[in-house]
C-alpha positions as CSV (number, residue, x, y, z in Angstrom):
1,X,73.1,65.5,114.5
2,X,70.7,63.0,116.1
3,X,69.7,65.6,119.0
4,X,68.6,67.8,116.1
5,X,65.9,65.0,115.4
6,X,65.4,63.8,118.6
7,X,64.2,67.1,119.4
8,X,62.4,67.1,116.3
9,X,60.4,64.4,117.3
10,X,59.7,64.9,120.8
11,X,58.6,68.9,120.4
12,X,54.9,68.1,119.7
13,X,52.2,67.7,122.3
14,X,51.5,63.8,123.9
15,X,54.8,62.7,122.3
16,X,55.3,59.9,124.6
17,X,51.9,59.1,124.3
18,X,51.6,58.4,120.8
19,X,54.8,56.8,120.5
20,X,54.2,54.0,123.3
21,X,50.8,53.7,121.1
22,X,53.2,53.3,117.9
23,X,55.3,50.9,118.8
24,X,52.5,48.8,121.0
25,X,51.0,48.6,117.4
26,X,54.1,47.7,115.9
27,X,55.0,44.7,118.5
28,X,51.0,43.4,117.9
29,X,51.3,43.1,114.1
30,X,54.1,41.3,114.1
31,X,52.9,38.9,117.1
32,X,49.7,38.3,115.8
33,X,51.5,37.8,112.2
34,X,54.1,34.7,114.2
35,X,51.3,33.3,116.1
36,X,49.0,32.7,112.1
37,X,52.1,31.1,110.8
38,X,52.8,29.0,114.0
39,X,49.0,27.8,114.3
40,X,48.6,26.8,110.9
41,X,49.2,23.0,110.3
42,X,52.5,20.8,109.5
43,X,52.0,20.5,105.6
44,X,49.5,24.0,105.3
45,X,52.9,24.9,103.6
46,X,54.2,22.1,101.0
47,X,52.5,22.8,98.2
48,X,54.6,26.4,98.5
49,X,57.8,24.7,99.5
50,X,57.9,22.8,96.2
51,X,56.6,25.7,93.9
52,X,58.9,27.2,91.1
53,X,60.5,30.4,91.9
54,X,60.8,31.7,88.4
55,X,57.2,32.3,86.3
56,X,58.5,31.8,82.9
57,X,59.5,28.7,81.5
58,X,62.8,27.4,81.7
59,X,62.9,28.0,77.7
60,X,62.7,31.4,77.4
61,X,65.6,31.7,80.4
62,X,67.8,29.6,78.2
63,X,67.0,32.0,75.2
64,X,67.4,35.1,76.8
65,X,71.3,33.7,78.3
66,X,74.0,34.0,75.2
């Protein structure tokens, strides 16, 4: 079944081309996304590491759990 779409896929003209270009893209996003985190400072993050995961208040969780 996977010849079925790798043929598919690699019946339409510059094929190679635009999938080298597709995945060159892909690999840069996610570089340049690591190399923002890993530049930013020691404590850029803290206030996020100590912030509640849940937006309501703890109240209406206890309510809501019978």
């Amino acid at each position: 079944m996977l010849k079925y779409y790798k043929e598919f896929f690699s019946q339409y003209e510059y094929a190679s081309l635009l999938q080298t270009l597709t995945l060159i893209g892909f690999i840069l996003v996610f570089v340049t996304i690591f190399i923002k985190v890993i530049k930013r400072p020691k404590g850029y993050y803290k206030d996020n590491e100590s912030a509640a995961l849940d937006l309501e208040p703890e109240e209406n969780e206890k309510n809501n759990t019978k």
